[in-house]
N, CA, C and O atoms as a GROMACS GRO file, in nm:
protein
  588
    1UNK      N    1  10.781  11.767   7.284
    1UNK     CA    2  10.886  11.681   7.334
    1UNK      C    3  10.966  11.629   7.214
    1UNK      O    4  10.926  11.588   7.105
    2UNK      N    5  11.089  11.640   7.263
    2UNK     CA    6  11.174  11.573   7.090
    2UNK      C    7  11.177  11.400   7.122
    2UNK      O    8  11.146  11.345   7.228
    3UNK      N    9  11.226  11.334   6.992
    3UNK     CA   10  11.247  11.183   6.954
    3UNK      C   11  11.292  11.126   7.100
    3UNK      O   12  11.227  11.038   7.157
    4UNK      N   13  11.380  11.171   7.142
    4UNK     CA   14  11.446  11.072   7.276
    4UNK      C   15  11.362  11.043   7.363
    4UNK      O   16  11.324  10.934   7.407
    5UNK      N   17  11.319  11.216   7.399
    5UNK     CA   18  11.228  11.164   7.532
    5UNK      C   19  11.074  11.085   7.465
    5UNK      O   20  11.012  10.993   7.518
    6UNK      N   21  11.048  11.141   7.359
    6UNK     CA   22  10.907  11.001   7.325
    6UNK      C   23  10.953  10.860   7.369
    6UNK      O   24  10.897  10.784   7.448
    7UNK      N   25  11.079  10.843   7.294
    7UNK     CA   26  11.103  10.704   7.267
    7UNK      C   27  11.116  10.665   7.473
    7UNK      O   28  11.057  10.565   7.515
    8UNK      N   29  11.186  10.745   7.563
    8UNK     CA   30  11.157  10.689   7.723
    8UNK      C   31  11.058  10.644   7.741
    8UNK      O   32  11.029  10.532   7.783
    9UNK      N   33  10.947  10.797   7.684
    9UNK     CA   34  10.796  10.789   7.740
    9UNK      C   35  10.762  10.659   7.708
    9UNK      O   36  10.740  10.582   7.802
   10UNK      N   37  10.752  10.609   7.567
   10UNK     CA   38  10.704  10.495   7.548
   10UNK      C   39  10.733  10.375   7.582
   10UNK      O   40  10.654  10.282   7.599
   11UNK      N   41  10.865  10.375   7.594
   11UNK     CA   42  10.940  10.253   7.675
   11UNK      C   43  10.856  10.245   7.800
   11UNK      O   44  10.786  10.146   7.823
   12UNK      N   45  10.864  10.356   7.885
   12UNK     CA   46  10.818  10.321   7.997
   12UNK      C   47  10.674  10.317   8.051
   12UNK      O   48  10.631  10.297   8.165
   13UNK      N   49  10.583  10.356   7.873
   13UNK     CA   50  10.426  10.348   7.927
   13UNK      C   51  10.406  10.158   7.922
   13UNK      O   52  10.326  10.088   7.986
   14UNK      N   53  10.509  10.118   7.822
   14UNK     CA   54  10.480  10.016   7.767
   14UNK      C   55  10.520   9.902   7.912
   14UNK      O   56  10.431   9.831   7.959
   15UNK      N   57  10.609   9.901   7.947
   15UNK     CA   58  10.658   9.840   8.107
   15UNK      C   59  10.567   9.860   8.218
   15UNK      O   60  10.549   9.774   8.305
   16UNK      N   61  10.509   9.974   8.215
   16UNK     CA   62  10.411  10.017   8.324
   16UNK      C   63  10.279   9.909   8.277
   16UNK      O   64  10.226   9.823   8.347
   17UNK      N   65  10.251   9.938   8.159
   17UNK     CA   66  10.131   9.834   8.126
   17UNK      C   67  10.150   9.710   8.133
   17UNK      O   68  10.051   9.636   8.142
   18UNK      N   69  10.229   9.677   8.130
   18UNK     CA   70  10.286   9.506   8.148
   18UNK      C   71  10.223   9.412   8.300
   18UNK      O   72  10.200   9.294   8.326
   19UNK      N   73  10.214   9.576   8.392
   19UNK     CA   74  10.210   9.544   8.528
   19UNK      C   75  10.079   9.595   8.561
   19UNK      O   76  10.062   9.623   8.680
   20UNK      N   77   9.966   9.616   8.470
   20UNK     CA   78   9.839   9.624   8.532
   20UNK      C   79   9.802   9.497   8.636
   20UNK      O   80   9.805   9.376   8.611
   21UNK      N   81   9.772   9.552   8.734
   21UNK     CA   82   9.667   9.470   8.864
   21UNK      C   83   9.772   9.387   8.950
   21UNK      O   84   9.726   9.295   9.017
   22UNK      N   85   9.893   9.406   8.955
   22UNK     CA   86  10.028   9.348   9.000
   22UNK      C   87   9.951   9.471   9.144
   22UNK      O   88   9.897   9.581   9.147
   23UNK      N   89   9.986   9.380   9.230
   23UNK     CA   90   9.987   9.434   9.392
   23UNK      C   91  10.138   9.488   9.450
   23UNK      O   92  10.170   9.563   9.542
   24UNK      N   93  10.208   9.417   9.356
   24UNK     CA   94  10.383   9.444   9.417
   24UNK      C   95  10.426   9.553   9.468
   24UNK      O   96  10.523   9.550   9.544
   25UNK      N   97  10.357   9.682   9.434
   25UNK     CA   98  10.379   9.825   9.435
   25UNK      C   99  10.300   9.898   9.525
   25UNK      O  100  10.303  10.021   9.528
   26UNK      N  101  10.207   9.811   9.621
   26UNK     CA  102  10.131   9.893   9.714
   26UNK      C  103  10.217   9.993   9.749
   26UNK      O  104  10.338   9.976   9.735
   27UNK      N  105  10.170  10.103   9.796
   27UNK     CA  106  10.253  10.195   9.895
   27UNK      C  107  10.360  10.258   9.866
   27UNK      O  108  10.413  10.339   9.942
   28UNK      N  109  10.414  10.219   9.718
   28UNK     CA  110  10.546  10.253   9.671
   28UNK      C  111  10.487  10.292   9.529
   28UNK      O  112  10.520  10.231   9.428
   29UNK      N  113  10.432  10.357   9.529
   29UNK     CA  114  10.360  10.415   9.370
   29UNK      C  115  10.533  10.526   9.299
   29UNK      O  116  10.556  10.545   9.180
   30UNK      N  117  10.603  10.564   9.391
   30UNK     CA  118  10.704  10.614   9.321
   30UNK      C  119  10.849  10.545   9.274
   30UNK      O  120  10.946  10.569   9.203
   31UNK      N  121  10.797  10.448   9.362
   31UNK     CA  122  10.901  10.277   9.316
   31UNK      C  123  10.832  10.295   9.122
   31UNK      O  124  10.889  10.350   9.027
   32UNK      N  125  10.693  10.224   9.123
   32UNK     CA  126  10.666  10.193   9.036
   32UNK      C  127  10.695  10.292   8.935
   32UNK      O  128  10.792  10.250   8.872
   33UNK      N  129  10.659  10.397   8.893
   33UNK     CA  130  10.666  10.518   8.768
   33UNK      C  131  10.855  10.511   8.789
   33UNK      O  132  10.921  10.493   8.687
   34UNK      N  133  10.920  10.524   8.910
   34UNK     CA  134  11.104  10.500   8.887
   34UNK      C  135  11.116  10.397   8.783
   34UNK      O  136  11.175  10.390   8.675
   35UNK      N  137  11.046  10.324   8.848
   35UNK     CA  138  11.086  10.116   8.775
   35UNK      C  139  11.034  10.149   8.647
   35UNK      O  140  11.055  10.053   8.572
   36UNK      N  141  10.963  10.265   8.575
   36UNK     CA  142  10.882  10.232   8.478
   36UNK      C  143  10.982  10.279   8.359
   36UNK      O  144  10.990  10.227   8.248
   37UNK      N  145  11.051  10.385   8.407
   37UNK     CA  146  11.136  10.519   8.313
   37UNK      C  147  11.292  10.404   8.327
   37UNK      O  148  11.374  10.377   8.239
   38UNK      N  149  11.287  10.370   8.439
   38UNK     CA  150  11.438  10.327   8.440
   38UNK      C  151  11.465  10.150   8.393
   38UNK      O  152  11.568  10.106   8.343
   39UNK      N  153  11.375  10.092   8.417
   39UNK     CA  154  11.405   9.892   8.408
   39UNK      C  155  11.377   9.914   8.218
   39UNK      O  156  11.429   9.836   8.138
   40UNK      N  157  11.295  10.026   8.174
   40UNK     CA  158  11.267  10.006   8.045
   40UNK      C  159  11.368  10.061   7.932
   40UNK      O  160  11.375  10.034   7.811
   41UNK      N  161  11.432  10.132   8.000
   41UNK     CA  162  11.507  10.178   7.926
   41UNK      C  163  11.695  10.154   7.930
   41UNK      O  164  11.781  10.180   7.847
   42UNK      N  165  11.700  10.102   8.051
   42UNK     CA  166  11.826  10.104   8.125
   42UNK      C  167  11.910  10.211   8.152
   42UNK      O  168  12.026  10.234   8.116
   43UNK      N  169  11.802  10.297   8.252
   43UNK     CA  170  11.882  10.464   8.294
   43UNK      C  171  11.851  10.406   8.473
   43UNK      O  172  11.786  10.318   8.530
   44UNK      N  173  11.938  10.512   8.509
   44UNK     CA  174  11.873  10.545   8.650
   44UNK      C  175  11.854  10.705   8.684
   44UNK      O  176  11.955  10.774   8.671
   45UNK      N  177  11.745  10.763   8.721
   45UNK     CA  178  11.759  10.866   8.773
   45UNK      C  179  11.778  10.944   8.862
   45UNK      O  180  11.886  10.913   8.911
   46UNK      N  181  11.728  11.043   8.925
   46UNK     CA  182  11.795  11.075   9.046
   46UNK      C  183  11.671  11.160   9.085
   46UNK      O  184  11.635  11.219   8.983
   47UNK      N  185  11.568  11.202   9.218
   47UNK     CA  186  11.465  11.233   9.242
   47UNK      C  187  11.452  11.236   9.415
   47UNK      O  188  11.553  11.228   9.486
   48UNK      N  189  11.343  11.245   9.460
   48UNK     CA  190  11.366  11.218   9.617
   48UNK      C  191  11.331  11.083   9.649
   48UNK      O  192  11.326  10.976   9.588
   49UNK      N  193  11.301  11.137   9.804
   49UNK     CA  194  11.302  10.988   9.880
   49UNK      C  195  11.153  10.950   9.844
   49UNK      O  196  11.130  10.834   9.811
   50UNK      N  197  11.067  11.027   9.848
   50UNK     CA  198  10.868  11.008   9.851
   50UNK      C  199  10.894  11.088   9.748
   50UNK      O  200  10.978  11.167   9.705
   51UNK      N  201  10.754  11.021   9.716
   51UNK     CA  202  10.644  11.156   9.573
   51UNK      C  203  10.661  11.294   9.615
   51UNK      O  204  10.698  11.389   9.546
   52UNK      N  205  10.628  11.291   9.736
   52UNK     CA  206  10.608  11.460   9.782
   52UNK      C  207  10.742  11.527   9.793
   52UNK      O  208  10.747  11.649   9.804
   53UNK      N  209  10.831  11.466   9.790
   53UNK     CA  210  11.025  11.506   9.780
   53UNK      C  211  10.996  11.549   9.651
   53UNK      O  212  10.988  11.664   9.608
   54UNK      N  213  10.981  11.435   9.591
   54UNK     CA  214  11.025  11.460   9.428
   54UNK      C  215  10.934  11.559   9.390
   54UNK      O  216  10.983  11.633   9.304
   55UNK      N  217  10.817  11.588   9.422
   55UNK     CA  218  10.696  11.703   9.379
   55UNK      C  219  10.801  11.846   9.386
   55UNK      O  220  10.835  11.914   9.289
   56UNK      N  221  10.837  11.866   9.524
   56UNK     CA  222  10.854  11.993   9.576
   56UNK      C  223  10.990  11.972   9.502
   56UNK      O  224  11.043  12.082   9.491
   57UNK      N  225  11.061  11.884   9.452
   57UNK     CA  226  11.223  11.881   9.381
   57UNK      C  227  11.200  11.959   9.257
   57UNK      O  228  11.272  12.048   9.211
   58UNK      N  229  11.046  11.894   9.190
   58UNK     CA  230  11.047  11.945   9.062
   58UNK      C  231  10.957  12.055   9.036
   58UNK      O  232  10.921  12.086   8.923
   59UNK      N  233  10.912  12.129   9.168
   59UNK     CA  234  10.830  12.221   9.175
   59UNK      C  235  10.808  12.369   9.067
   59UNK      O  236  10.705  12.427   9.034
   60UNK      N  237  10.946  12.394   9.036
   60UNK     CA  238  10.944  12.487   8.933
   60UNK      C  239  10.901  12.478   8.829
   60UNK      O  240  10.853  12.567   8.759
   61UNK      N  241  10.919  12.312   8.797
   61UNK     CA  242  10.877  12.306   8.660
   61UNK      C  243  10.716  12.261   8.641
   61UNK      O  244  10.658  12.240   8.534
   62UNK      N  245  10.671  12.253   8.756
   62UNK     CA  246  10.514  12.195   8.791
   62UNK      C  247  10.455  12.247   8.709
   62UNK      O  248  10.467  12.369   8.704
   63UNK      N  249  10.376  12.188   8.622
   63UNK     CA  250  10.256  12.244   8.534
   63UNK      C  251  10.137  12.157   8.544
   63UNK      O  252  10.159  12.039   8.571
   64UNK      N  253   9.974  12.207   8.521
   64UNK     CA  254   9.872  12.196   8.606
   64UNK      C  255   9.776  12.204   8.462
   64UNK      O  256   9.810  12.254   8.354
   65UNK      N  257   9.667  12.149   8.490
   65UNK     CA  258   9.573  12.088   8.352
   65UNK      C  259   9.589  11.911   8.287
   65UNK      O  260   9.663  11.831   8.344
   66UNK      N  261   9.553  11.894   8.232
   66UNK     CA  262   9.574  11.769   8.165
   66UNK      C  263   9.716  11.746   8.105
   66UNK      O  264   9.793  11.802   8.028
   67UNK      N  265   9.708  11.614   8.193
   67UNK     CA  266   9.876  11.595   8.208
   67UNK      C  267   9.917  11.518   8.051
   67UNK      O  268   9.861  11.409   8.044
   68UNK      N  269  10.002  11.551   7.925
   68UNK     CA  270  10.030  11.514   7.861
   68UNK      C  271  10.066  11.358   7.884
   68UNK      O  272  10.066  11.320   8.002
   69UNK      N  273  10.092  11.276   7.799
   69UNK     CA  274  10.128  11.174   7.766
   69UNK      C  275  10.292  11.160   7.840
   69UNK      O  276  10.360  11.263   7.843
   70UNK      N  277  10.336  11.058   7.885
   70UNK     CA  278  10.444  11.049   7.932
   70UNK      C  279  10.523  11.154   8.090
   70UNK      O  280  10.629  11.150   8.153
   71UNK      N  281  10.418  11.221   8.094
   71UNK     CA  282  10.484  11.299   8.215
   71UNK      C  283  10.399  11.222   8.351
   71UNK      O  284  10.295  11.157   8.354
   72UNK      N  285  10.514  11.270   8.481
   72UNK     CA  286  10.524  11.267   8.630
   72UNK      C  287  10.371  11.299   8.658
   72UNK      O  288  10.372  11.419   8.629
   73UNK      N  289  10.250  11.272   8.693
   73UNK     CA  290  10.176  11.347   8.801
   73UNK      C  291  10.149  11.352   8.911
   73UNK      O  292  10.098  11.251   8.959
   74UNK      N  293  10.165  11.442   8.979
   74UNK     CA  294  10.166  11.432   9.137
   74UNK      C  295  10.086  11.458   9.251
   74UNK      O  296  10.059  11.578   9.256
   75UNK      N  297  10.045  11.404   9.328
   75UNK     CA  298   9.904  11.409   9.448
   75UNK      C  299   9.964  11.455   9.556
   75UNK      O  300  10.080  11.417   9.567
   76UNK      N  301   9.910  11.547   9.670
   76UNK     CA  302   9.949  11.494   9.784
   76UNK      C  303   9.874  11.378   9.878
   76UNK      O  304   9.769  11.315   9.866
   77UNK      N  305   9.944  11.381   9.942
   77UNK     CA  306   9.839  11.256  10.026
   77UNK      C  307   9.948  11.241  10.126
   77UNK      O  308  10.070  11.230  10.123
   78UNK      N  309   9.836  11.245  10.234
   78UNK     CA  310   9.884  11.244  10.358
   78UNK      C  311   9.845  11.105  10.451
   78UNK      O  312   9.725  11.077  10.447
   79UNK      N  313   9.926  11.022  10.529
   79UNK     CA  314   9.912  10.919  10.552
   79UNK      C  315   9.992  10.849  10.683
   79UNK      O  316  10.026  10.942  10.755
   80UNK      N  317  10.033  10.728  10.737
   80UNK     CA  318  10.095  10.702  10.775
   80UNK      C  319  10.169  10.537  10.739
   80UNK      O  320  10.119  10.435  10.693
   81UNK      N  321  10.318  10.570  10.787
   81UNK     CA  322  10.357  10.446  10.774
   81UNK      C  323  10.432  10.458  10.856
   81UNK      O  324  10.430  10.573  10.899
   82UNK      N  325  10.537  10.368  10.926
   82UNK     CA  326  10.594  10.283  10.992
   82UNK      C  327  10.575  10.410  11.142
   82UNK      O  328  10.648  10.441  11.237
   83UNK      N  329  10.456  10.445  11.101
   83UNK     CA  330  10.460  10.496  11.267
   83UNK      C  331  10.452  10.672  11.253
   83UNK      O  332  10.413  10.740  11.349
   84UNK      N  333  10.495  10.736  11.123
   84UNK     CA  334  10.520  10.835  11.103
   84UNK      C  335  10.433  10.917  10.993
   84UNK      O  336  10.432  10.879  10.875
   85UNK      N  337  10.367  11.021  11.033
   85UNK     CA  338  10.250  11.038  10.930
   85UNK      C  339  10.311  11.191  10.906
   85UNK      O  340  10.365  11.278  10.975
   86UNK      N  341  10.271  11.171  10.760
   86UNK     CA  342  10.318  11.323  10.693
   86UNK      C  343  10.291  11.301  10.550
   86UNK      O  344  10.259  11.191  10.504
   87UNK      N  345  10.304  11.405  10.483
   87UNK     CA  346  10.224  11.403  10.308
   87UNK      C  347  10.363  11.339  10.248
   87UNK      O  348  10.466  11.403  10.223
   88UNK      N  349  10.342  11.196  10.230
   88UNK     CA  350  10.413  11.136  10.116
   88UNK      C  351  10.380  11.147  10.026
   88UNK      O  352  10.455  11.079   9.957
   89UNK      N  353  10.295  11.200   9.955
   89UNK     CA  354  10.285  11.215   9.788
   89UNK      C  355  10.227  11.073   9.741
   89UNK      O  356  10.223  10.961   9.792
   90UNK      N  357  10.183  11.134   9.612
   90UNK     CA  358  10.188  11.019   9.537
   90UNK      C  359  10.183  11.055   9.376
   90UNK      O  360  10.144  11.162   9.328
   91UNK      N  361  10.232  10.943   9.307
   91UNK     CA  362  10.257  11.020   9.191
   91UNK      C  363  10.213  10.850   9.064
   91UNK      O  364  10.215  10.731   9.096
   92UNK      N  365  10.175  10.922   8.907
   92UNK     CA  366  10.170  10.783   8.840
   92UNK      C  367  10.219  10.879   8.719
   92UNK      O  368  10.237  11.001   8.717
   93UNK      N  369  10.233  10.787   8.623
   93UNK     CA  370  10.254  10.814   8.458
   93UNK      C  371  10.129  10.885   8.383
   93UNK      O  372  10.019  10.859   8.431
   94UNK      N  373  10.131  10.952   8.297
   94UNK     CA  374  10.036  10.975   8.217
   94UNK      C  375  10.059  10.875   8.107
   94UNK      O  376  10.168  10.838   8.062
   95UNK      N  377   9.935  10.838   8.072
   95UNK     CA  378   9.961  10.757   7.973
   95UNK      C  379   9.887  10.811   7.810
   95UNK      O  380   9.895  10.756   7.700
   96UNK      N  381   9.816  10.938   7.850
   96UNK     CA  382   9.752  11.058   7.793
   96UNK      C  383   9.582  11.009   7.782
   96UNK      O  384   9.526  10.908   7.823
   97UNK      N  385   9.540  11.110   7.718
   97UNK     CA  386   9.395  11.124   7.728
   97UNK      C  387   9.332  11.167   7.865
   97UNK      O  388   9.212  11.188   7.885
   98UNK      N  389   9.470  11.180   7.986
   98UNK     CA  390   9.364  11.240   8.076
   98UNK      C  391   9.440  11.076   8.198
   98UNK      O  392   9.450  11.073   8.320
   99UNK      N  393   9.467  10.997   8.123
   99UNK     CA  394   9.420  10.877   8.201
   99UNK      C  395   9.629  10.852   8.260
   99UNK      O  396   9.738  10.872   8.209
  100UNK      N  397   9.588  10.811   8.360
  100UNK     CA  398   9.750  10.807   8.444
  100UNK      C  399   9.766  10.645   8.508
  100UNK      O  400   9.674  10.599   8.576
  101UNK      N  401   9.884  10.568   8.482
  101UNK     CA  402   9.889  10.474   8.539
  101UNK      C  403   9.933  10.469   8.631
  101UNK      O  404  10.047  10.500   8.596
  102UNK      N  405   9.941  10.449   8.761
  102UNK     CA  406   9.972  10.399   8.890
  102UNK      C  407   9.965  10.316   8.950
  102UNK      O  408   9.914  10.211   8.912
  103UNK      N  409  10.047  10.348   9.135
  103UNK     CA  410  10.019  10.216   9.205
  103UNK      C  411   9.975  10.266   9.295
  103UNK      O  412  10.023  10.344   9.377
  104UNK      N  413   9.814  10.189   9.276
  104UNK     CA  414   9.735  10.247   9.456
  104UNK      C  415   9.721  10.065   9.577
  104UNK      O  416   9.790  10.006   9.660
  105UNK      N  417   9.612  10.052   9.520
  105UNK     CA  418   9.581   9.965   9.568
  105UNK      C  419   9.626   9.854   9.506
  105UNK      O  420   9.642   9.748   9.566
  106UNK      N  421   9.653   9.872   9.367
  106UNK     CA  422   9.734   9.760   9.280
  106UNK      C  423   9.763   9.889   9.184
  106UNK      O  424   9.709   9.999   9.194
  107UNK      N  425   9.864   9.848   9.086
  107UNK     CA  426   9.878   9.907   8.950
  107UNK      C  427   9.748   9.923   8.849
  107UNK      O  428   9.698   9.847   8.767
  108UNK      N  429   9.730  10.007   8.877
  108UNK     CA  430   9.604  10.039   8.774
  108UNK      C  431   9.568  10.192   8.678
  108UNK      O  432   9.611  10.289   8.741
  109UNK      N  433   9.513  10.226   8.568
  109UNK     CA  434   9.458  10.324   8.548
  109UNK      C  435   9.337  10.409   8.590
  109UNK      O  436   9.226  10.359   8.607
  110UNK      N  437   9.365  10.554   8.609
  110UNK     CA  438   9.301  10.620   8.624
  110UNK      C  439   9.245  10.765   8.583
  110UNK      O  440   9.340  10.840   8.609
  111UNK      N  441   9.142  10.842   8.533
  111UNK     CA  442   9.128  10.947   8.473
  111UNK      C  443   9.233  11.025   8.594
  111UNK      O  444   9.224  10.988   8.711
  112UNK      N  445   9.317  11.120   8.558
  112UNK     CA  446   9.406  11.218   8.687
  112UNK      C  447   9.317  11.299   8.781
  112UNK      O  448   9.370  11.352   8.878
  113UNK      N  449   9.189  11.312   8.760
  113UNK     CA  450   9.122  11.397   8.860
  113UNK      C  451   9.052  11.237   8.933
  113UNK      O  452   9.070  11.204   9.050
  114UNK      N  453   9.003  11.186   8.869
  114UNK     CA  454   8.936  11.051   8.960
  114UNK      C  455   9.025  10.974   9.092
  114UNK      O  456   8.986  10.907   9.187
  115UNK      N  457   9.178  11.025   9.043
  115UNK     CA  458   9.256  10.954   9.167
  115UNK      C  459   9.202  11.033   9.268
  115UNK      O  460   9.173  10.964   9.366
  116UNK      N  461   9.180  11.136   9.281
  116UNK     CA  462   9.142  11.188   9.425
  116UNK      C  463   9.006  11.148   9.507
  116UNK      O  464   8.972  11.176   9.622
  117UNK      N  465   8.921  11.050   9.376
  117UNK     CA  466   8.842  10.990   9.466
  117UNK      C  467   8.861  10.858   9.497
  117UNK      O  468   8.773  10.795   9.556
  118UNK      N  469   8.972  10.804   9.461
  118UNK     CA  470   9.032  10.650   9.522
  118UNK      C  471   8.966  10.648   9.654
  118UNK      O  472   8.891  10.743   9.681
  119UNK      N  473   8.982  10.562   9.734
  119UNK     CA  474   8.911  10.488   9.864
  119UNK      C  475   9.049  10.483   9.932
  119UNK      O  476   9.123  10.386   9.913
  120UNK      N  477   9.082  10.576  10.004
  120UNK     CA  478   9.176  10.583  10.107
  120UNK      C  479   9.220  10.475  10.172
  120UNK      O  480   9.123  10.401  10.183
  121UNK      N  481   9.345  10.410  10.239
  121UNK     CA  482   9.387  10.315  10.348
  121UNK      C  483   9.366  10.386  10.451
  121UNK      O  484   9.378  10.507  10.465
  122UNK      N  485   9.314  10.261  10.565
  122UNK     CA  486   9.297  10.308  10.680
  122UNK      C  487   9.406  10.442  10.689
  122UNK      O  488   9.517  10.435  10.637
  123UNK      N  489   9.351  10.576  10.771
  123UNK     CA  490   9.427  10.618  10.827
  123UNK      C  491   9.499  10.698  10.739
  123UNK      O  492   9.584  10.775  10.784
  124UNK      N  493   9.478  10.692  10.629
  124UNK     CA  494   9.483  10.812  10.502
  124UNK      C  495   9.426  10.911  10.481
  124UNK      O  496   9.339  10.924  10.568
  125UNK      N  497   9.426  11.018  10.390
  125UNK     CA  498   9.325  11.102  10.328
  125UNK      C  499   9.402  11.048  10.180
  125UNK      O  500   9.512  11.000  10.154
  126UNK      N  501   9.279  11.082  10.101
  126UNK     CA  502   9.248  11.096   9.952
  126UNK      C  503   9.384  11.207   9.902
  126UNK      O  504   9.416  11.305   9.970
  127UNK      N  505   9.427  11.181   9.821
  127UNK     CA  506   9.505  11.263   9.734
  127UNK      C  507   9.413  11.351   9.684
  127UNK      O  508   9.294  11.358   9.654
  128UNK      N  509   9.526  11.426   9.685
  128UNK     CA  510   9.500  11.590   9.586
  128UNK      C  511   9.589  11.650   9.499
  128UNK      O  512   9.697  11.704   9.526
  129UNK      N  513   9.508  11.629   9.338
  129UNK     CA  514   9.644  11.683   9.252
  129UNK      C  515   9.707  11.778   9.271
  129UNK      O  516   9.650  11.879   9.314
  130UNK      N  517   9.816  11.778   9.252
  130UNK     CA  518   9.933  11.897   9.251
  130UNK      C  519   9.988  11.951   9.114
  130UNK      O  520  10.016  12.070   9.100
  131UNK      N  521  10.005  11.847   9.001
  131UNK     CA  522  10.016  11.898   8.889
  131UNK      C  523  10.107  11.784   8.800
  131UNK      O  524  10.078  11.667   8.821
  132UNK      N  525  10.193  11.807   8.723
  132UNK     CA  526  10.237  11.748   8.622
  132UNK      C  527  10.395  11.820   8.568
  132UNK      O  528  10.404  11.938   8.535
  133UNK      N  529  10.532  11.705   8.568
  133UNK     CA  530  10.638  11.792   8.554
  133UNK      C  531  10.622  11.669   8.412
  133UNK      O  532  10.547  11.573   8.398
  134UNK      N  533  10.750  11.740   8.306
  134UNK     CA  534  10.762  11.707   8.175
  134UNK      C  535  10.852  11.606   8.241
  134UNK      O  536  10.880  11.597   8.361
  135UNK      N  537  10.902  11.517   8.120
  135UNK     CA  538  10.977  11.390   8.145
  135UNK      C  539  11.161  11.404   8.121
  135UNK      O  540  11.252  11.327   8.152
  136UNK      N  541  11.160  11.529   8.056
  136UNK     CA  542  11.261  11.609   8.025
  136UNK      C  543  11.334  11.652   8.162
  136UNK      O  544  11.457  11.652   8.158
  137UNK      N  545  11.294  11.676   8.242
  137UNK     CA  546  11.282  11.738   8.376
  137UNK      C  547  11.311  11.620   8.484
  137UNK      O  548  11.375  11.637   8.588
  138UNK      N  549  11.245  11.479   8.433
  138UNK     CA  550  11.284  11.438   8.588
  138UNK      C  551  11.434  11.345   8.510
  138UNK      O  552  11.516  11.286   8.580
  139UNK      N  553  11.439  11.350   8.406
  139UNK     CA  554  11.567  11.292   8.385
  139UNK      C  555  11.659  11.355   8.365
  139UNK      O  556  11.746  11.300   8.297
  140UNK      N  557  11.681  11.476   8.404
  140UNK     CA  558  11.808  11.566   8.410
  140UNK      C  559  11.909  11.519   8.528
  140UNK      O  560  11.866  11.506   8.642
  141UNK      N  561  12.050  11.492   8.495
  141UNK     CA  562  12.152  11.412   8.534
  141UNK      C  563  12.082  11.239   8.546
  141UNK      O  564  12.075  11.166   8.645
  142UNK      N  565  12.043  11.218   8.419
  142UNK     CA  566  12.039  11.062   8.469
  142UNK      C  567  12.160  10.992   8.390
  142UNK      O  568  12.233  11.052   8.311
  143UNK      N  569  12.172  10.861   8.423
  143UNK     CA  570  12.302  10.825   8.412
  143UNK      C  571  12.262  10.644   8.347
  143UNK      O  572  12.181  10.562   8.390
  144UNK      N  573  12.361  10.636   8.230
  144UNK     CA  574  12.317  10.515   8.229
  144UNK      C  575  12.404  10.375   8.286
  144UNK      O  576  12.524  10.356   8.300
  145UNK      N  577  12.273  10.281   8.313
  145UNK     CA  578  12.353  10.162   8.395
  145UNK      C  579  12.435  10.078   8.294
  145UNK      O  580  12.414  10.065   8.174
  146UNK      N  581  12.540  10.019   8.374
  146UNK     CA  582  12.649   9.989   8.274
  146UNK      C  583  12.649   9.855   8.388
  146UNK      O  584  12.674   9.853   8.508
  147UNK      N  585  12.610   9.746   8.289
  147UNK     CA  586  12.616   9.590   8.334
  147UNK      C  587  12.770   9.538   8.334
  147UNK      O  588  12.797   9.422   8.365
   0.00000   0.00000   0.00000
């Protein structure tokens, strides 16, 4: 990865950590990793509506093994909300070594294979990794915010 995108990655591992054990992000784990790349740096990007949008958006570039430092990783997980059940995804930061920050039950870390044994919400199944896109990748056309 060249200088720029480190310097995102780190911006936004460093914001993500700020918010260990914060509940704010139940259910919106792709709020949180957005909020993490974009409030830290002052970009916005552009991605889908759910994890599982943005998975299958960045599908080409999906790569699988231990997710480097600073990249997307992505679960499926199938679930329901407001009445409507289908694989929303879920997705957190790598923060490297293996270990990914997210939002499950609160903002927390996790080894990337251990998320799939998280403790489901009613009426869930357990995630299942899908893989890992570079950070290069999900910020293609991002744009910066102008106060």
């Amino acid at each position: 990865m060249n200088k720029i995108y480190d310097y995102y990655c780190n911006n936004a591992i460093k914001w993500a950590k700020k918010h260990l054990g914060s509940e704010d992000y139940r259910f919106i784990c792709l709020a949180f990793v957005e909020d993490a790349l974009e409030r830290s740096n002052n970009i916005e990007i552009f991605g889908g509506d759910t994890a599982k949008e943005s998975a299958d958006l960045y599908k080409t570039n999906m790569q699988t093994g231990i997710p480097p430092e600073g990249t997307f990783v992505f679960y499926d997980c199938f679930g329901t909300i407001s009445g409507e059940r289908k694989n929303w995804g879920h997705v957190g930061l790598s923060i490297g070594n293996g270990e990914v920050i997210h939002a499950w039950d609160k903002v927390r870390i996790d080894h990337y294979l251990d998320i799939e044994k998280l403790p489901a919400a009613i009426g869930w199944q357990q995630p299942t990794f899908i893989g890992w896109v570079p950070i290069d990748r999900v910020m293609v056309g991002f744009q910066r915010k102008i106060y």
